[in-house]
Short mmCIF file of the C-alpha atoms (twelve columns), coordinates in Angstrom:
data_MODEL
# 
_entry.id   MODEL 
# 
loop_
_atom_site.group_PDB 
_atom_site.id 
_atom_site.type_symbol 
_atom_site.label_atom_id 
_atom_site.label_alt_id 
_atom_site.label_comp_id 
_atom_site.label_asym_id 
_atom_site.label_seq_id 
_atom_site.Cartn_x 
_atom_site.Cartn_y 
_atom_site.Cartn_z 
_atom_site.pdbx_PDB_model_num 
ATOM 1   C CA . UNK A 1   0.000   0.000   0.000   1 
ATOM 2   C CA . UNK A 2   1.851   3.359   -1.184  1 
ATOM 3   C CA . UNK A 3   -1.472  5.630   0.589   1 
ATOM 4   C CA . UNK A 4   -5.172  4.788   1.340   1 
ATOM 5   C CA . UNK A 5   -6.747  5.297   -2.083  1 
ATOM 6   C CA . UNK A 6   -3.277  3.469   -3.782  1 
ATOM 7   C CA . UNK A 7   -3.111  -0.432  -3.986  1 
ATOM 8   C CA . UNK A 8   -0.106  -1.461  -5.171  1 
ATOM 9   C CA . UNK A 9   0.696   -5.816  -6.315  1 
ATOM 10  C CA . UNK A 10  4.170   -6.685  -6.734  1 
ATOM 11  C CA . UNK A 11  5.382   -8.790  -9.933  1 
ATOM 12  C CA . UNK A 12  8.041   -11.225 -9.212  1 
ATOM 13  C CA . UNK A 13  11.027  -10.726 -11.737 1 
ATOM 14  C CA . UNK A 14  13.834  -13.450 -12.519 1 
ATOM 15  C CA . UNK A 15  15.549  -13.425 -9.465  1 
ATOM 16  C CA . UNK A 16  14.165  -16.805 -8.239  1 
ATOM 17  C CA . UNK A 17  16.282  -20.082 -6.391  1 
ATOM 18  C CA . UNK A 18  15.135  -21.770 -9.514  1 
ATOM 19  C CA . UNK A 19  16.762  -19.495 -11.934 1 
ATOM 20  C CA . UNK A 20  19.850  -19.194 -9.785  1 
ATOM 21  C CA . UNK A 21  20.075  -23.133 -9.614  1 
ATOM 22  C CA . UNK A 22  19.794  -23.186 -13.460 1 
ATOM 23  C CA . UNK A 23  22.465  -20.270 -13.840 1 
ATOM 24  C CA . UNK A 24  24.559  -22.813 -11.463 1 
ATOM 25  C CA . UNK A 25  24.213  -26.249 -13.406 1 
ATOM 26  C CA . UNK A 26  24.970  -24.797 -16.658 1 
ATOM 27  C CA . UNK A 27  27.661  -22.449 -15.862 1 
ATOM 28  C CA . UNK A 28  29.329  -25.816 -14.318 1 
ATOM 29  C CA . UNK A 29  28.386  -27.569 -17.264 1 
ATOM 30  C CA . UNK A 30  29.771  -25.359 -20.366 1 
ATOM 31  C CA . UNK A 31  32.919  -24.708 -18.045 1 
ATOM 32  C CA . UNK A 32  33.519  -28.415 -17.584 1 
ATOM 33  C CA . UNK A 33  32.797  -29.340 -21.078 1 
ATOM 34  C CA . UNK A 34  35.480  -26.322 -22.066 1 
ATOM 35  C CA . UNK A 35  38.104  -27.697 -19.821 1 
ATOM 36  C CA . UNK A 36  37.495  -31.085 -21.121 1 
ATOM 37  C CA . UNK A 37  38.184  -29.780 -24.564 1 
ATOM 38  C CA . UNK A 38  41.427  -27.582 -23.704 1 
ATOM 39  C CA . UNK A 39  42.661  -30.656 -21.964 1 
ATOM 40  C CA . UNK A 40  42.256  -33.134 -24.903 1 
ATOM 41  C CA . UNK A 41  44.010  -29.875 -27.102 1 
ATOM 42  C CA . UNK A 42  46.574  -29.759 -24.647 1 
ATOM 43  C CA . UNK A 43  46.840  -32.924 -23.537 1 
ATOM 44  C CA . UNK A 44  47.161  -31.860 -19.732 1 
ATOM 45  C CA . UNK A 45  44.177  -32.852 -17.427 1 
ATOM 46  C CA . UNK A 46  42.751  -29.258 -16.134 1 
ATOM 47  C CA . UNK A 47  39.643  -31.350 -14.751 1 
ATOM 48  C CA . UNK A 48  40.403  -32.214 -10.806 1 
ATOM 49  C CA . UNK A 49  37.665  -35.196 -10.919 1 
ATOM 50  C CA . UNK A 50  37.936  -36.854 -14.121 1 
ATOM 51  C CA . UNK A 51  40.790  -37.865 -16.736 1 
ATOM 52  C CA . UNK A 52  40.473  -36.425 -19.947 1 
ATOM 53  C CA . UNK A 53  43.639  -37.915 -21.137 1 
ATOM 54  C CA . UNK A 54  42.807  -40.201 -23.855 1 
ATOM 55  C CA . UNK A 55  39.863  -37.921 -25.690 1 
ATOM 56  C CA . UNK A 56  41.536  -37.290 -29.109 1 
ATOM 57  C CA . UNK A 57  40.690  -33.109 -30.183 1 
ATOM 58  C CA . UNK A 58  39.914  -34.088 -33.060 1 
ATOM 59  C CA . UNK A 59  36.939  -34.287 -33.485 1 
ATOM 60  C CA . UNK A 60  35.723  -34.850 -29.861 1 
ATOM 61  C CA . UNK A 61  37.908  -32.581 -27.849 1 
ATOM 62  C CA . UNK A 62  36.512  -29.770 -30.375 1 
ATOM 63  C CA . UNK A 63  32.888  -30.756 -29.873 1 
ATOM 64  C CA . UNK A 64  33.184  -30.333 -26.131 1 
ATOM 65  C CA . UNK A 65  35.450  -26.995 -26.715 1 
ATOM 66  C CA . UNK A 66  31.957  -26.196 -29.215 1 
ATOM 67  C CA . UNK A 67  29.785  -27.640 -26.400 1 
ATOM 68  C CA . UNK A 68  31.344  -25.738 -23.319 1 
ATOM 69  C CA . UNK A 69  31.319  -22.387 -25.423 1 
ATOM 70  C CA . UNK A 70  27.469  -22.457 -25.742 1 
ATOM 71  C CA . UNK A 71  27.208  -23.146 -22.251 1 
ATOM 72  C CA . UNK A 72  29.347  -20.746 -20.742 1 
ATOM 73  C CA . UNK A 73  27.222  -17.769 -22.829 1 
ATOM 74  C CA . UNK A 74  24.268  -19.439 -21.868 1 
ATOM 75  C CA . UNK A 75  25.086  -19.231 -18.341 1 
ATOM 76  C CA . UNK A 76  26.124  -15.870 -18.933 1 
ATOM 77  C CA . UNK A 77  23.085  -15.013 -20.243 1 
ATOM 78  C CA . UNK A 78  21.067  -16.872 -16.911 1 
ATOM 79  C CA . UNK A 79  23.427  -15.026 -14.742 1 
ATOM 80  C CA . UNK A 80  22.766  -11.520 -16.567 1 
ATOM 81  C CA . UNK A 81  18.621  -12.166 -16.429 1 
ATOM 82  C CA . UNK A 82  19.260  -12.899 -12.634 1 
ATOM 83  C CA . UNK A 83  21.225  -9.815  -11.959 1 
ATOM 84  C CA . UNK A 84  19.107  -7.534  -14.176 1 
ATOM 85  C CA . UNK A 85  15.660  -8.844  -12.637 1 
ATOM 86  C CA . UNK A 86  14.438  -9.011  -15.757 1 
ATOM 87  C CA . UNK A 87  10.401  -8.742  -15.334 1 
ATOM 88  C CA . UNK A 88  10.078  -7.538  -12.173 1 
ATOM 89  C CA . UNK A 89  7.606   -4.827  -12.040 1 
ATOM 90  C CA . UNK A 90  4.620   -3.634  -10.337 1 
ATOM 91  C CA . UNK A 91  0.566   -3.459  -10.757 1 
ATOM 92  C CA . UNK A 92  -0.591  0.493   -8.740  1 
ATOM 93  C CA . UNK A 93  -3.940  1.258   -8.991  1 
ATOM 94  C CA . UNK A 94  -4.809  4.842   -7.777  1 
ATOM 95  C CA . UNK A 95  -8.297  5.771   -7.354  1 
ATOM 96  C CA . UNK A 96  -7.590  9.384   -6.377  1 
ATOM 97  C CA . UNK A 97  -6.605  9.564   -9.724  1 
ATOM 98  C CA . UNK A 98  -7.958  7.233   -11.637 1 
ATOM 99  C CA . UNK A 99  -5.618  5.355   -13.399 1 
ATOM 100 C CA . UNK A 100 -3.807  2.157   -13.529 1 
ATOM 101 C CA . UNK A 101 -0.044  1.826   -14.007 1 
ATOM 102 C CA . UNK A 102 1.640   -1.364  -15.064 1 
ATOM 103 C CA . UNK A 103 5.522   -1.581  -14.376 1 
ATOM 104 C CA . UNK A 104 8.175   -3.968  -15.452 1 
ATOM 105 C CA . UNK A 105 11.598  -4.177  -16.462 1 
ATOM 106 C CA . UNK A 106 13.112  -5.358  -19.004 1 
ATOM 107 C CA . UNK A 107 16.494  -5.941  -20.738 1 
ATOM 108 C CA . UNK A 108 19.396  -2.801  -20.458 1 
ATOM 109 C CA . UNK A 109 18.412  -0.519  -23.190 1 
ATOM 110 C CA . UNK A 110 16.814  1.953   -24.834 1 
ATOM 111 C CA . UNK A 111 13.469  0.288   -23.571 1 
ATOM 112 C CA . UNK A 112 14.878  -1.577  -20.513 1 
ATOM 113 C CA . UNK A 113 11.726  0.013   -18.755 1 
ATOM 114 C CA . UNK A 114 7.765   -0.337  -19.325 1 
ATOM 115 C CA . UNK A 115 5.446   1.512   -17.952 1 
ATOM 116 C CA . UNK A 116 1.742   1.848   -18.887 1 
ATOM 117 C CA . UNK A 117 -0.977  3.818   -17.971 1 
ATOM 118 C CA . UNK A 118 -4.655  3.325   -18.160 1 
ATOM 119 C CA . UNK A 119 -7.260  5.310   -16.478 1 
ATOM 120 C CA . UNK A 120 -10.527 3.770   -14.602 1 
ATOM 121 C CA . UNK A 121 -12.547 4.523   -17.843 1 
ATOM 122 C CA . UNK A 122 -10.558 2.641   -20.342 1 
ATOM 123 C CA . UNK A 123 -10.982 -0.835  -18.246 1 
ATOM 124 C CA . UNK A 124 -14.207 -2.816  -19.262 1 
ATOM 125 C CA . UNK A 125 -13.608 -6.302  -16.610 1 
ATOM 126 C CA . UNK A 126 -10.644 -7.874  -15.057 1 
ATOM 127 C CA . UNK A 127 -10.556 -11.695 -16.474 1 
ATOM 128 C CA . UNK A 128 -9.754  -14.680 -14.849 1 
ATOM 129 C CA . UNK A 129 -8.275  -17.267 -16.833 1 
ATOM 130 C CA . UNK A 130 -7.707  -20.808 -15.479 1 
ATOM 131 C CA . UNK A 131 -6.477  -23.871 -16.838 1 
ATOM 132 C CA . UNK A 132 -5.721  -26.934 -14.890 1 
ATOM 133 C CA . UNK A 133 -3.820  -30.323 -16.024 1 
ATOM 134 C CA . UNK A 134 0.001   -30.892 -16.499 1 
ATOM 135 C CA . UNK A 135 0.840   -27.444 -16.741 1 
ATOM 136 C CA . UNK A 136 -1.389  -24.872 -14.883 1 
ATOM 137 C CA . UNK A 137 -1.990  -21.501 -15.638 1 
ATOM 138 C CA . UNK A 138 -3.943  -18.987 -13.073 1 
ATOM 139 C CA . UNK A 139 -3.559  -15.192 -14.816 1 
ATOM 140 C CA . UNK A 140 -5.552  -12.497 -14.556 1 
ATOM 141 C CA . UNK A 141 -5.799  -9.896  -16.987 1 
ATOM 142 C CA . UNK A 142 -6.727  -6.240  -17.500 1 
ATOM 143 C CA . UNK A 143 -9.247  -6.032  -20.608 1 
ATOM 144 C CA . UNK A 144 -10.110 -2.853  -21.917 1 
ATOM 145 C CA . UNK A 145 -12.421 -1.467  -24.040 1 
ATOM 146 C CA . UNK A 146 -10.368 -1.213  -26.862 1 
ATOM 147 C CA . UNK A 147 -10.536 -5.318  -26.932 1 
ATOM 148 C CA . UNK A 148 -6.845  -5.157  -25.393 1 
ATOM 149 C CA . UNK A 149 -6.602  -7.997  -22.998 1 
ATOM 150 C CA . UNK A 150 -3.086  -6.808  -20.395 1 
ATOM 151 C CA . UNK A 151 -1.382  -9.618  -17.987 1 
ATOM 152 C CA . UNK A 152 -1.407  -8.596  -14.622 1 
ATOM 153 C CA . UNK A 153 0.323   -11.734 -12.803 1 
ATOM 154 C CA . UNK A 154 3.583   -13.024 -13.632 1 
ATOM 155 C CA . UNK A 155 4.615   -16.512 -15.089 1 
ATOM 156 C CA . UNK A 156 6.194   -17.986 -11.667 1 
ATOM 157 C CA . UNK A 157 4.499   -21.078 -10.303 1 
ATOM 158 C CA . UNK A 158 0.845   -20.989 -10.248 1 
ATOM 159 C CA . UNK A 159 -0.737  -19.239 -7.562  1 
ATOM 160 C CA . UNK A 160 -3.360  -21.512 -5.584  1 
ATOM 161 C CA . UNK A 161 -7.079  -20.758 -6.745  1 
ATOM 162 C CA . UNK A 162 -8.650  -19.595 -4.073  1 
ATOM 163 C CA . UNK A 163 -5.686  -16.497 -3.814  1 
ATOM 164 C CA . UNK A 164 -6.006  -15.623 -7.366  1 
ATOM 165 C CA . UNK A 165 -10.237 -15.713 -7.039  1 
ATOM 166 C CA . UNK A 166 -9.786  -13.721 -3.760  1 
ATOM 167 C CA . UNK A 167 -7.023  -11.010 -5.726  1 
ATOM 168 C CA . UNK A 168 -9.943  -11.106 -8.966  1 
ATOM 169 C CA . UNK A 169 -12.778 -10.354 -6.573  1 
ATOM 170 C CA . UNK A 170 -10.442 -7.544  -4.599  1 
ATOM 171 C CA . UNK A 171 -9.397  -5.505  -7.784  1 
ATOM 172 C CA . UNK A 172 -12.942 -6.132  -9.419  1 
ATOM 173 C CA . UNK A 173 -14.347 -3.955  -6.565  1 
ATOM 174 C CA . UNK A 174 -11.739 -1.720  -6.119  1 
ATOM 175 C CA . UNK A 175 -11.386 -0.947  -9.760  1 
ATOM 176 C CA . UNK A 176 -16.076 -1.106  -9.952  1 
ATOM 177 C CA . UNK A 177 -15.872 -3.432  -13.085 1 
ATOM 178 C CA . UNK A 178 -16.905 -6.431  -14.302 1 
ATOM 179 C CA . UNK A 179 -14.873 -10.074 -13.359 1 
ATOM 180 C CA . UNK A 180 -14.679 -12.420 -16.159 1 
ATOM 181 C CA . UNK A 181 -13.503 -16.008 -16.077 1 
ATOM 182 C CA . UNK A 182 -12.423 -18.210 -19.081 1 
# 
């Protein structure tokens, strides 16, 4: 809460345990599949738990060189998202002056940060969209009248259904529109 007629919902960006764990595994990965290919180049073992000593370079020792290349840039790239907090953001809804502003952040930039605005008269509902099975999905979103339909949660792990009826139900009244459910 930012004042009384301010709500304000926090968006969790990419700085997660699960994200960190994947940053970890891969950067281990692409650096152990690199030092297993300047080993078989060199023909020294740079690798503490395993010997690399009869991998011939060619063409093995260069696959894993190709192998732990990819890697290490992917786990740059994990390590980068983490840092940045790429899609962090926040949902404030202000009713002293009617309007709705959607924040998030993005990659460094020119656009690294998003920031909409809406006022109370542009939104027609707030929709609830649920789908169960393998792979659930709770979102809500903010339609407008335009047709626009905007995503108000984030993509972490699915939030249990009662807390994402009792958030619908919350910002339907505060916001005095409609709640729609697909």
């Amino acid at each position: 809460m930012v004042d009384e007629s301010t709500f304000r919902s926090y968006i969790v960006g990419s700085r997660r345990i699960s994200n960190v764990s994947w940053a970890i595994i891969v950067s281990l990965g692409g650096l152990g599949f690199f030092l297993t290919g300047l080993s078989s180049y060199f023909n020294v073992n740079l690798l503490i738990f395993s010997d690399s000593s009869n991998i011939t370079f060619l063409p093995q020792g260069i696959v894993l060189l190709f192998y732990g290349t990819v890697g290490s840039i992917l786990g740059i790239f994990l390590w980068l998202t983490v840092w940045w907090d790429i899609g962090f953001g926040y949902n404030e809804y202000n009713q002293a002056l009617n309007e709705v502003i959607l924040y998030r952040q993005g990659f460094p930039g020119k656009n690294r940060e998003l920031k909409l605005k809406f006022i109370f008269s542009e939104i027609k509902s707030i929709k609830m969209k649920i789908e169960e099975g393998l792979n659930p999905k709770r979102q809500l979103f903010l339609c407008l009248k335009d047709s626009r339909e905007i995503p108000l949660t984030g993509v972490d792990r699915p939030t249990s259904l009662t807390k994402i009826e009792q958030e619908a139900v919350k910002l339907a009244q505060y916001l005095n529109v409609y709640l729609e459910t697909n």
